[in-house]
N, C-alpha and C positions, 0 to 999 in steps of 0.2 A: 504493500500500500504506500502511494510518496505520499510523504508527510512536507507540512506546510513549516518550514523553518523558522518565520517570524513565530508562529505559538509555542516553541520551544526555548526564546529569548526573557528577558526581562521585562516587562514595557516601557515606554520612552517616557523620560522624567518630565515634567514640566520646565517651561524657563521659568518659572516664578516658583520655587521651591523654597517650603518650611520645612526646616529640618525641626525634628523630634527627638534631642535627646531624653526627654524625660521618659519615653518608653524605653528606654536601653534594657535597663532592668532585665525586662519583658522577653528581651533577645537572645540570655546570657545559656550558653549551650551546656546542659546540664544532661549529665549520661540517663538519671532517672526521666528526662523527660522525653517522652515518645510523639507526643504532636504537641503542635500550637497551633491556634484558632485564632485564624482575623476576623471576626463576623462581627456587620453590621448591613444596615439599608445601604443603597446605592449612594453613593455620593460622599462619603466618608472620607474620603482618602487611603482605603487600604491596601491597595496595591504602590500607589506609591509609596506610602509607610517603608512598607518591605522591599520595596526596590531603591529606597534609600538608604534605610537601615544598614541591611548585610554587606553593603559594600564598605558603608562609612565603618562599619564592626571588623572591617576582615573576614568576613565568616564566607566562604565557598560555597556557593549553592547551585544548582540549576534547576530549570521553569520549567513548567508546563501550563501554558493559557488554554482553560478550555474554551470550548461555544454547544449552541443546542443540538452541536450534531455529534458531539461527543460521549451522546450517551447511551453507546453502543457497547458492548463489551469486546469483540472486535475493533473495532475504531480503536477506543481508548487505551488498549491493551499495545497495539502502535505505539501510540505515544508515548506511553507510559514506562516502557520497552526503551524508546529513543531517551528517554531523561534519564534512564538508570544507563544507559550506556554513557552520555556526557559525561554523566557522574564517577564512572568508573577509566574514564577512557585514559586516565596515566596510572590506573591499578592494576597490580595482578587479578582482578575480576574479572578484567576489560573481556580475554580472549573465552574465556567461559562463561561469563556473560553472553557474549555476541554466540553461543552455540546453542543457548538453551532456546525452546521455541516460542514461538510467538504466535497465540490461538487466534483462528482466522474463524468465519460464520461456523457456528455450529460447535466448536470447539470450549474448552471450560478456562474461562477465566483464573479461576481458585487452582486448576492445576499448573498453570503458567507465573504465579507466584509464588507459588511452594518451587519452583523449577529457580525463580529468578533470586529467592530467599536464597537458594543452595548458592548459586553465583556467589553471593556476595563477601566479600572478607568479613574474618572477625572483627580485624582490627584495622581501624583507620582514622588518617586525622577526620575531626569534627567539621558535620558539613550538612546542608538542608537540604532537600527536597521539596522544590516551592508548587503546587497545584492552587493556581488562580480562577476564580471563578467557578467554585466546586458546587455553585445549586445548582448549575444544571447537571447533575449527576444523579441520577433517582434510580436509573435497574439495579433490581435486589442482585443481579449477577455481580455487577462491578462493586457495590456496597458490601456484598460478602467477601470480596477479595480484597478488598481495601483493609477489613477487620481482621482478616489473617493476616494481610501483612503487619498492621499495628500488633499485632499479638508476640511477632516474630522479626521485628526490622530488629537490624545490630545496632548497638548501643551508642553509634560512633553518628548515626541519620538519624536527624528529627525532621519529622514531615511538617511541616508549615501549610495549612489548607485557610486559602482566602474565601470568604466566600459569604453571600448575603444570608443566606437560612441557616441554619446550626444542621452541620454534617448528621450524616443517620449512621456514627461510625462507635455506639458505646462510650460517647463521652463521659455521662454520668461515672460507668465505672473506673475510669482513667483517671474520674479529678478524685472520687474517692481514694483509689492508690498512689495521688500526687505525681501522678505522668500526664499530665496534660498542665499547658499553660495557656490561660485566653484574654486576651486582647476584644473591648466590645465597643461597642457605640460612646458610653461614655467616658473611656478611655479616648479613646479617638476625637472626639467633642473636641476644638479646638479652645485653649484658655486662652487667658488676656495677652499673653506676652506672645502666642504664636497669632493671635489675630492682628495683634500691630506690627508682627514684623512683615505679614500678606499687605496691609495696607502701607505699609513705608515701601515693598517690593512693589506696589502695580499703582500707587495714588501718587497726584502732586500733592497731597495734601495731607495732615496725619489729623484724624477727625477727635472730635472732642473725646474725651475719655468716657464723658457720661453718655455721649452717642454710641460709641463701641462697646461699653458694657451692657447697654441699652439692646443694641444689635447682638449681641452673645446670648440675651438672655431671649430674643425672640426667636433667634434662631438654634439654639440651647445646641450652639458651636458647632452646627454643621455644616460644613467646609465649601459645599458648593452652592448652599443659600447665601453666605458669605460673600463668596465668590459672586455670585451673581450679584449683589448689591455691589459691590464695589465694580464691577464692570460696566454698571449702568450710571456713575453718579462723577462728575468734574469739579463739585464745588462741596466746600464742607456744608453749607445749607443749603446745599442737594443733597447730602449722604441722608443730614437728620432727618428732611422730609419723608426718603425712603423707607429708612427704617419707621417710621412714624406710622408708615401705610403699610409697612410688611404686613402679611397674611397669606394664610392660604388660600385664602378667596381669590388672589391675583390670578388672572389668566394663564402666567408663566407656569404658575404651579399647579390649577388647574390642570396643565393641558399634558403636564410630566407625571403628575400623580396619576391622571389617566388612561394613562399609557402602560403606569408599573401594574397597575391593579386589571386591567385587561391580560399582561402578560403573567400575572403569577395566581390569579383569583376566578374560582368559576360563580356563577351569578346565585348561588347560595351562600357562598362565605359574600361576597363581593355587600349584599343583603344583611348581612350580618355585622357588618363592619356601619353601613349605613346605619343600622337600628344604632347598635354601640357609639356613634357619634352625637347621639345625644346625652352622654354621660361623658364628665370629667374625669374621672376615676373607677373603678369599677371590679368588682370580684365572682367567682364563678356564682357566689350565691345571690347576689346583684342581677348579676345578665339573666342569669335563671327567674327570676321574678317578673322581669322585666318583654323577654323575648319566648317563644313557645319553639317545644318542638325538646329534647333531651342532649345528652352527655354533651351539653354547653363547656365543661371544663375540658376534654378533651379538644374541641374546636376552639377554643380560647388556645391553646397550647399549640396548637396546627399552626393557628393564625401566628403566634410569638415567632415558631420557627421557622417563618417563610421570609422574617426580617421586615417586616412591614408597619416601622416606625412603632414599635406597639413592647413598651416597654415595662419589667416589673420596677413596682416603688421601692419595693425591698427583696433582695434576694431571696429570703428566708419564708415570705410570705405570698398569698394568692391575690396581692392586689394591682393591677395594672393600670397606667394611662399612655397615655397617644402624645407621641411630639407634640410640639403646640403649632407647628404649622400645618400637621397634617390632620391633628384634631379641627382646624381652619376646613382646609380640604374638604372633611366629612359635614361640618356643618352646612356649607354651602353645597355639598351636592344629596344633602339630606331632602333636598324638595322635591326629588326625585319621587321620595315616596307623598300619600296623599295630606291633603293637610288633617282630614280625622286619623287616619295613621298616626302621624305625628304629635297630633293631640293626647293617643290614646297612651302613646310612648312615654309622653312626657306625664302625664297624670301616673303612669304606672310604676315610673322613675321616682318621683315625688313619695309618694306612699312605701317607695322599698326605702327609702333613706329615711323615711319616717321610722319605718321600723325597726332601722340599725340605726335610730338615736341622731340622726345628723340635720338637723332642721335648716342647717345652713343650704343644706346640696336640696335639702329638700325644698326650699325655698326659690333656687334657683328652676328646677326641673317646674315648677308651680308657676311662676311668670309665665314660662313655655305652653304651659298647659290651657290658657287662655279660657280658665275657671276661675271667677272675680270670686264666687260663695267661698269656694275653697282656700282661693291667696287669702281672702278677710281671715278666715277659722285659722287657718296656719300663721297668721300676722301676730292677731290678737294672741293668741296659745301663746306663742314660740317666741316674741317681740323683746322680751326683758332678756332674753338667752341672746336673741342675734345683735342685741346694743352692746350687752357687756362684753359680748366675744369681736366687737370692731366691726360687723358684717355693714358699715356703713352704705358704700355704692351699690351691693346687692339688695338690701330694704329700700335702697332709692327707685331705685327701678321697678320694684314692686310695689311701691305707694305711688310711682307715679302711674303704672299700671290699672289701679283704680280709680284714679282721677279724684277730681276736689272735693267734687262732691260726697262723694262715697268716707271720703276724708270727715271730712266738717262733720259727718253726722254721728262719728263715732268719737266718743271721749278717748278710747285707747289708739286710736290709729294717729288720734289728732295729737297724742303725745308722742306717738314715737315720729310721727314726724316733725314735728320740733325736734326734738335730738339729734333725726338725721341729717335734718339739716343745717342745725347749728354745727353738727361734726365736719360739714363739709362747707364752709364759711357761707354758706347761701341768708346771710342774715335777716335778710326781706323775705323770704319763704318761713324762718323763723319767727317772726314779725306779725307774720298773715296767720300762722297756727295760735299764737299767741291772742290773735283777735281773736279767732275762733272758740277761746275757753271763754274767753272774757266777757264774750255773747251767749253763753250759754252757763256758765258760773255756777249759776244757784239751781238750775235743774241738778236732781238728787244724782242721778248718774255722773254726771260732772263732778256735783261737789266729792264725791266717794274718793277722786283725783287729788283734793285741792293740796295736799304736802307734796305730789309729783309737779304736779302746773306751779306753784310756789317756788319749787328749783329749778323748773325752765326759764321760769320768768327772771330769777334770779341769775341766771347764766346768762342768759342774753343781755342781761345787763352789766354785768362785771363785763361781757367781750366788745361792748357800744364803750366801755370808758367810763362807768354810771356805776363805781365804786359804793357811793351813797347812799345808792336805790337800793343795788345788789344787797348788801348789808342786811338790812332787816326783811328782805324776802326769804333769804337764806333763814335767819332765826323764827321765821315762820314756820319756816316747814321743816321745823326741825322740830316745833313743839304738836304738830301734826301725824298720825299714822299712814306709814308707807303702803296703798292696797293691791300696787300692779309693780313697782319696780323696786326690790327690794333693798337695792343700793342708796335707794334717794336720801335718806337720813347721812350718809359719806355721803352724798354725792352734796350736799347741801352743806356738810362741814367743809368739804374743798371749796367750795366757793365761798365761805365767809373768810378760809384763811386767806383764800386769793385776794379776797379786798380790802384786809389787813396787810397785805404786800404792795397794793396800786398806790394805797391811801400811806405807803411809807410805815407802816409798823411792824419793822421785818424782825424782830425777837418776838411781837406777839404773834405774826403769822408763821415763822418759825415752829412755832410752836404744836400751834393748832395742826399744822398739816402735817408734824411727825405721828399725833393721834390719828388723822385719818389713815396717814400709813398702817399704822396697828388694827386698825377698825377693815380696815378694806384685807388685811391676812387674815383677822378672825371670820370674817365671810367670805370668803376666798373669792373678793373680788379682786383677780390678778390686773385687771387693766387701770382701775384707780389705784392699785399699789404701786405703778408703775411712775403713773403721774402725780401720785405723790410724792416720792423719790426726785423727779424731775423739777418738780417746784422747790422741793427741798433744797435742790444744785442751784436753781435759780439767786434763791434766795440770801443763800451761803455767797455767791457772786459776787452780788450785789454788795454785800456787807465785807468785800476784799477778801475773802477767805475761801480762796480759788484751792488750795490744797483740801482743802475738806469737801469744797464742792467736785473735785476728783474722786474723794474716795465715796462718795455716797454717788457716781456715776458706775462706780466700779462696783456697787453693791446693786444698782438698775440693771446692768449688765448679766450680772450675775442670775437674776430675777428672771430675764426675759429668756436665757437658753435655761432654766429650772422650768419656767411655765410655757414656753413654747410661744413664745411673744410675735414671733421673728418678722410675719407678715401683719400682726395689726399696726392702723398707721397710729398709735400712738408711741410706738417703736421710733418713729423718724422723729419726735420729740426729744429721746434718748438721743440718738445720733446727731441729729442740730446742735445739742447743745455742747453735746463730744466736740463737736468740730469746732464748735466758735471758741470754748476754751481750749483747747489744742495747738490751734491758731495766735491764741496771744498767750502763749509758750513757745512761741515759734516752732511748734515737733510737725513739720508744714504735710509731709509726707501723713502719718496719721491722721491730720485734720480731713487731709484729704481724703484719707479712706473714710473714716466716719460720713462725712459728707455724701459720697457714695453710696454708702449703707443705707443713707434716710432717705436718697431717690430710688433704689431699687424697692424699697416697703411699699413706696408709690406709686410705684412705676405705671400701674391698672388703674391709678385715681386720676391720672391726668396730669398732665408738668407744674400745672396753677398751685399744688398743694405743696410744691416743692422746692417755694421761693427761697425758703432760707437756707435751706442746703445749696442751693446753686449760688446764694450771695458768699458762702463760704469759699466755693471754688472760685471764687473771682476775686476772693482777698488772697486766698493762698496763691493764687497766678502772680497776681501781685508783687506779691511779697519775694515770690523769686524770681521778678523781671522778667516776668515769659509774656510781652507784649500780645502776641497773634492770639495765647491762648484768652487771656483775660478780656479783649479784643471781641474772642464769641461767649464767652460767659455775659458781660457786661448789656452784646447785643440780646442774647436770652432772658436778662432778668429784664428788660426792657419791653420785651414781647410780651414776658409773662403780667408784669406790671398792666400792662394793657388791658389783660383781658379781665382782671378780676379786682374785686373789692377788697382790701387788706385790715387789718386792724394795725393801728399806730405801731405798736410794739415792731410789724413786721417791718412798714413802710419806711420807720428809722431806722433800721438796720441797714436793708436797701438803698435808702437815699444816700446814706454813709459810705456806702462803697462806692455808689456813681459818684459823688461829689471827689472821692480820692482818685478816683478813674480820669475824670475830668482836671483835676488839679495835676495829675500825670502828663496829661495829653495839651497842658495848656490850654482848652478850651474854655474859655473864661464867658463864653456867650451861652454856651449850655447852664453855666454855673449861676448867671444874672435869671435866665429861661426859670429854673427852679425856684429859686428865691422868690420871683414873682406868684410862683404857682403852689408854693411849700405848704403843708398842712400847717396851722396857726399852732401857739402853744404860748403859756402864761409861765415865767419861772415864780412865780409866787404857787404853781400847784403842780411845780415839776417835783413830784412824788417818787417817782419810780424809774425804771433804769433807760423807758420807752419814753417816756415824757423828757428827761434829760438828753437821751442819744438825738432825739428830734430839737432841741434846742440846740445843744450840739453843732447841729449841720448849720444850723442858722448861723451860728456864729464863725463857725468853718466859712462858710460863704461869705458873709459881710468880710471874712480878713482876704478873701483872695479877692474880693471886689474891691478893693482898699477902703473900707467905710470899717476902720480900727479903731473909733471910737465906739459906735453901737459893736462893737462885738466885743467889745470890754466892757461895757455896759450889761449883756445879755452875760458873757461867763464869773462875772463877780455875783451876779443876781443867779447865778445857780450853786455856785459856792457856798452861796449861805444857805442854803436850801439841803445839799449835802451835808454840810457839817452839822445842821439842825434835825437831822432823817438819820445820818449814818451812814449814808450812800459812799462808802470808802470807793469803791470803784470807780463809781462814776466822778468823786472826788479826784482822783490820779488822773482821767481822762481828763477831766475839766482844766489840770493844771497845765496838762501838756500841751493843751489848745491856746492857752495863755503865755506859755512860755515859745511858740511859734507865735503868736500875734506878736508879742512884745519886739520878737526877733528881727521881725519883717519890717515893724515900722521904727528899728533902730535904736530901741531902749535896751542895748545888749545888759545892763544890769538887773533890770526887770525881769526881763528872761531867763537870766540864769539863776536870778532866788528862787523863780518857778521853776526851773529843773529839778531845784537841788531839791522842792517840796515833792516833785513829783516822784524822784528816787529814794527820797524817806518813805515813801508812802507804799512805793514797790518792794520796800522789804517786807511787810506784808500781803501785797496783794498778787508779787512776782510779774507783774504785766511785761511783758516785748513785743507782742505786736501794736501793742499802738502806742511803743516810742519809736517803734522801725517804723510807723505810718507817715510819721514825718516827713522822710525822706533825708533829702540833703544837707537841711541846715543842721541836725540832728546830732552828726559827727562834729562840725564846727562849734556847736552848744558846748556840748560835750567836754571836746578838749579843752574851750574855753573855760568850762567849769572844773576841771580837773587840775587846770593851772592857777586855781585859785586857794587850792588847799582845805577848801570850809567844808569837803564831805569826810564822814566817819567811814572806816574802815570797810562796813559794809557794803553803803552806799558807793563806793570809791571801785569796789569788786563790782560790783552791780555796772557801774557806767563804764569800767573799761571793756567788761563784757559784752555791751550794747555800743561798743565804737570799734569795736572785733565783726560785730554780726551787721552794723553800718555799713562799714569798708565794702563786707562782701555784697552787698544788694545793687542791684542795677536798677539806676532810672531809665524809665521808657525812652525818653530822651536825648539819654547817653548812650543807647545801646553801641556799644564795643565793635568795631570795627576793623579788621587790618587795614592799613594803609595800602593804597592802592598805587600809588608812584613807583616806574618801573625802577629808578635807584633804590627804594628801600625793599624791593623784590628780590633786587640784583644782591642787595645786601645779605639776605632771607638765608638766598640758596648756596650763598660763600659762606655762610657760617660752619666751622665746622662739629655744631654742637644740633644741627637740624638733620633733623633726619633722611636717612640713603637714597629715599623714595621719591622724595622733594627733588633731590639735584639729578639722577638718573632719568626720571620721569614729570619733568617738568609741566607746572602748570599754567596755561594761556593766562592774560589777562583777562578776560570772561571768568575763567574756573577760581581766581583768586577774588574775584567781585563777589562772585556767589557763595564760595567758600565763607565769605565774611560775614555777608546777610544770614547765612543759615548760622554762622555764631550770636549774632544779634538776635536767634527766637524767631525771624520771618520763616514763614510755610511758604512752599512753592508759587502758590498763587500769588503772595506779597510780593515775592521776588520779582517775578513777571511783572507784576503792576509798577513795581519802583525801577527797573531798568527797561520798560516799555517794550515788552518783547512777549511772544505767545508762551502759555505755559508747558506746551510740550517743547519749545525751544529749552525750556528751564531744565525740562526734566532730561533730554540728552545732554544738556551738560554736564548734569549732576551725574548721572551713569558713565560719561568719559573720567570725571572728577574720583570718582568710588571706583573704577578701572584701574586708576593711576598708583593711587594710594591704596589699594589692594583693600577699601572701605565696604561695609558690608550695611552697615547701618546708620543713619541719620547720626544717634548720640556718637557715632566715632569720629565724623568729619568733625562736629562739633570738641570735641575732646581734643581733635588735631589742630584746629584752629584757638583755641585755649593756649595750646599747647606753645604754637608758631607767637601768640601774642606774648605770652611771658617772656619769650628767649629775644624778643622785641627790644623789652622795657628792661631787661637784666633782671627777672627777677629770680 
């Protein structure tokens, strides 16, 4: 039979190749191991893996690529025949090998292996046997010959079988003997650091971090969803859009899942998958309630091993879900079936999760089910369970499912809608439920309410700024019986200590909310313990006592992976607040992860909920002079600003970073724009740490407008306000805003008694980020103050460690440049302390311009835009540029031009 010699090769690498070593492990040739399993869905990368791998390992192997006509036992026996010769063809195997026979039609596979087993030496260097593409392999002939020879291969061949279904080769009993190693889908899932090196390989552009994790977590890292977003997108707000719109529903996907599922599925499983696509999650005794007809578990197991995106949750147990894009997939071609079909599916769904206790899935399956009697019974029931467990977005869609009216008339629905939509800042929808009790009050059904309506109305007023109101609504309904939620009596004590914190009485709110803490364990309300905790760090903050508000983060922390916190969004509370003290600790890399943490909890709530994580990353961008990035952060929080109604608290924080963004960028017309437009604020009632940071900016503004008298006006009138309250925090800020006004309009003595206040102050409070917020006069302060001799020892540590962490910061401004003048070129490459690469392989003046700006933080696109040229002109420079200097990665050019600038300056 000739044989086709490309299938007996390795396959052709890609030019855009991610290497994996963190599989290596996985590769290490061990005599006890007899196979190794690459299985996953298509698209994975697994043939490349392995045709990466073995070489970069050293390790000998030879191929076998099958296709559908390989599954012959004849046929295969060819080939199979042909790779054990490659394999032997410099051993003494080679010539008894090539004698033993080769079974043609009609002839027994099983005795041509026992023939080719006798072939082969005992002993031999280590070396694989690669078969690619092994689902198409199903005759029980060739699958029995394959488990003889696993029974009997020499200890020196490990078979390596790629291949989308799970081989029918007696795995089970292999992994029990520990002769088998497997490699799976989420192994293969590609993580953060091989997705950005695919995007620094094929983008001008390296896309936001919260975009690409964003993208990881929709495409839950599979390699050619990836791939295909990045092949389709030139600008970083084109990538974000896309990811934004990923789905299964897209046509592309569409039109490929339709394709797998035609070639691997006949129209009873195909049927089966369709029903199944109306569940999240899902177990034999689930689908069994759900779908008719018997041995559902064994057809669940068919389905797992055919590779068709369909994965278990835990290894250990029978519970399965579906990609999330291919769960997309099924939903959209779920219309296939009729709409009472899918009625009856979803009502059937609904009542099986009822019955396994999960009112949340049950609730969702209930929307679907387009039964208004049933969502009301399941609302009413189940309401106080899906508030305290976060299930906010999900009860929104089901209150709005029934509409206003159906609302209004019921006293329970009308509360849980208040909550939900207080959870979800819709303050005007909590406003309207609010009218709705208040109209109806004194009917007996209502009043039965009035301790739960007393803490709504209470919330919504401590969240308006209405401290005062809040107050005795709270003590209301605390002297009241709880009859529907049984949190309310906590939930009613967190809101008066919250109004003991607006109103500035942070030891008695203190207080009050370490009880609710205790009160919400003794009822095992985990989600008010949580944001008890969280107020508690607030609190501690405010009052300079940033080390205890670390370790009562670290006791939050602790809390959330004990109770399983991880996706309510009261969790991104935790994380906000991680980050923003993280950040003025300058520890920039953690803040940023924190940050990241509290958008991924959100990720399904929508970007609006996730303003002050993203104000986080635009301070940390900041802080380490990464212009382009803080550049899209700054444009995001701007977009998000737009869309949504903030409470003060958030809007200060926000404005504080544009207004430093803007004082980066020189923009002094944006800076005048706000001023005019700025939320108002009285420092006779600046209370609290949101009232302050808003006064703040005001004053920050008026010094870069040069109007330095009202802003010495405004921060003396909040001074005394702090030191009246105890506000030590905001005390340090306030000074260091005073000690830059004083700076700027030339009172250098003024300025540095407010330094030296503000470094007495920081030996308590520890702050660095917002004396590094300064910027540049910050180090000139500094020294100036250090040469004065008037700080204590402490103090004295403290500022030479903040003119160390000065030095290192880049203003936007200043970004760092090589010089471009062919003499200091010339100079460059006659050094003899610059590197081999430099002077052998020299670079154009083009590759030294660029060289520069990618020191300076610009992304491809900037580049282009500042030297007026196409971005693909950019990016073959950069690939001649990475040629030359033998550069593999973005951060190395950058490391080399670091590198070329110090030897510059002598240092």
């Amino acid at each position: 039979m000739p044989l086709i010699q490309e299938k007996l090769a390795p396959p052709p690498l890609p030019p855009s190749l991610v290497a994996r070593p963190r599989l290596n492990d996985r590769f290490v040739l061990d005599e006890r191991i007899r196979v190794l399993v690459v299985q996953a869905p298509p698209g994975y990368g697994k043939s490349t893996l392995v045709a990466e791998r073995l070489p970069a390992l050293e390790q000998r192997a030879v191929w076998l690529r099958l296709d559908e006509r390989d599954d012959d036992p004849a046929r295969f026996a060819g080939y199979f025949h042909a790779a054990l010769a490659a394999l032997c063809r410099d051993a003494s195997a080679s010539e008894p090998l090539a004698r033993a026979p080769v079974p043609h039609d009609g002839q027994g596979f099983d005795a041509a292996v026992e023939a080719w087993l006798t072939a082969l030496p005992e002993v031999a260097e280590p070396c694989r046997l690669v078969i690619d593409e092994f689902e198409h392999l199903s005759h029980p002939d060739i699958l029995a010959g394959l488990s003889h020879w696993l029974r009997h291969q020499p200890a020196w061949l490990t078979l390596t079988l790629i291949s989308r279904t799970r081989p029918a080769l007696g795995l089970p009993a292999l992994r029990l003997r520990g002769e088998l190693e497997e490699i799976g889908l989420l192994d293969l899932a590609f993580d953060l650091e091989e997705a950005q090196t695919l995007c620094a390989e094929q983008l001008s552009f390296p896309p936001t971090r919260v975009s690409l994790e964003r993208a990881l977590r929709r495409t839950e890292g599979w390699v050619m969803a990836l791939a295909w977003l990045i092949e389709r997108t030139t600008t970083r707000a084109g990538f974000d859009s896309l990811v934004d719109r990923l789905g299964g529903a897209h046509p592309d996907f569409v039109a490929w899942f339709d394709d797998l599922l035609q070639q691997s599925l006949d129209e009873p499983d195909r049927r089966l998958l369709l029903q199944l696509g109306v569940l999240e999650r899902f177990s034999p005794a689930l689908v069994a309630r759900l779908v008719e007809g018997d041995r559902v578990f064994q057809r669940l197991e068919a389905l797992e091993r055919r590779g068709l995106f369909l994965q278990r949750l835990d290894p250990h147990d029978q519970w399965f879900r579906f990609h999330w894009l291919f769960a997309g997939y099924l939903r959209h071609r779920r219309d296939e079936l009729s709409p009472e079909t899918q009625r009856q599916l979803h009502r059937r769904a609904s009542q099986a999760w009822l019955a396994l206790h999960d009112p949340a899935m049950a609730l969702g399956q209930a929307i679907e089910a387009d039964d208004p009697e049933a969502l009301t019974a399941l609302l009413e029931e189940h309401g106080p369970h899906l508030l305290a467990n976060g299930h906010f977005s999900l009860m929104a869609r089901a209150l709005a499912s029934l509409g206003d009216t159906r609302l209004a008339a019921s006293p329970h629905l009308t509360l849980l809608h208040g909550w939900v939509t207080h959870a979800q800042y819709q303050f005007s929808r909590t406003r309207q439920a609010i009218d709705w009790i208040e109209a109806q009050l004194e009917t007996p059904a209502w009043q039965e309410l009035a301790a739960e309506f007393a803490t709504l109305r209470a919330q919504l007023a401590i969240n308006q700024g209405d401290a005062e109101r809040a107050a005795p609504l709270a003590e209301r309904a605390l002297t009241r019986p709880a009859r529907y939620l049984a949190a309310t009596p906590v939930s009613a004590a967190a809101i008066l200590a919250e109004s003991r914190f607006v109103q500035g009485h942070l030891a008695e709110s203190l207080e009050r909310i370490a009880e609710v803490e205790r009160e919400a364990g003794r009822i095992g309300d985990d989600q008010l313990r949580l944001w008890s905790l969280c107020h508690q760090s607030e609190t501690l903050v405010a009052q300079g006592r940033l080390q205890a508000a670390f370790d009562v983060q670290e006791r939050a922390i602790a809390h959330v992976e004990q109770s399983g916190l991880y996706r309510l969004p009261v969790s991104e509370f935790l994380y906000r607040i991680r980050s923003q003290l993280l950040w003025e600790w300058h520890r920039l890399d953690e803040s940023e992860q924190a940050a990241l943490k509290g958008i991924a909890v959100l990720d399904n709530q929508g970007e609006r909920w996730s303003l002050q994580c993203h104000i986080s990353l635009a301070k940390v961008a900041q802080a380490r002079g990464d212009q382009a990035q803080c550049a899209d952060h700054i444009r995001r929080l701007r977009k998000i600003l737009a869309e949504g109604d903030y409470h003060i608290d958030w809007l200060a924080n926000a404005h504080a970073t544009l207004l430093a963004w803007w004082q980066s960028t020189e923009d002094l017309d944006a800076v005048a724009r706000w001023w005019q437009e700025a939320p108002p604020g009285d420092p006779a009632t600046a209370s609290n740490h949101f009232a302050q940071c808003n006064l703040r900016n005001h004053a920050r503004a008026l010094t870069l407008l040069g109007r330095h008298d009202e802003a010495h006006a405004l921060l003396t009138a909040l001074e005394a306000r702090t030191e009246r309250l105890g506000l030590v925090t905001d005390a340090n800020r306030n000074r260091l805003c005073l000690a830059a006004l004083e700076w700027q309009r030339g009172r250098h003595e003024a300025a540095l008694e407010h330094l030296a206040q503000a470094l007495e102050l920081a030996s308590r409070t520890a702050l660095v980020g917002s004396f590094l917020r300064l910027g540049r006069p910050l180090g000139e302060m500094l020294q100036a103050l250090l040469a004065t001799d008037r700080l204590d020892d402490l103090a004295t540590a403290r500022a030479r460690r903040l003119v160390e962490l000065a030095g290192r910061q880049r203003d936007f401004g200043r970004g760092i440049r090589l010089m471009l003048d062919e003499s200091v070129i010339a100079d460059i490459v006659s050094r003899p302390d610059v590197p081999e690469l430099i002077r052998t392989s020299p670079l154009t003046r083009r590759e030294w311009q660029i060289l520069g700006l990618i020191h300076a933080g610009l992304s491809n696109e900037q580049i282009a835009e500042q030297l007026a040229v196409a971005p693909t002109t950019i990016k073959t420079h950069i690939r001649s540029l990475y040629q030359k200097q033998n550069i593999r990665r973005r951060e190395e050019a950058i490391a080399l031009a670091g590198d070329l600038l110090a030897r510059i300056r002598g240092e």
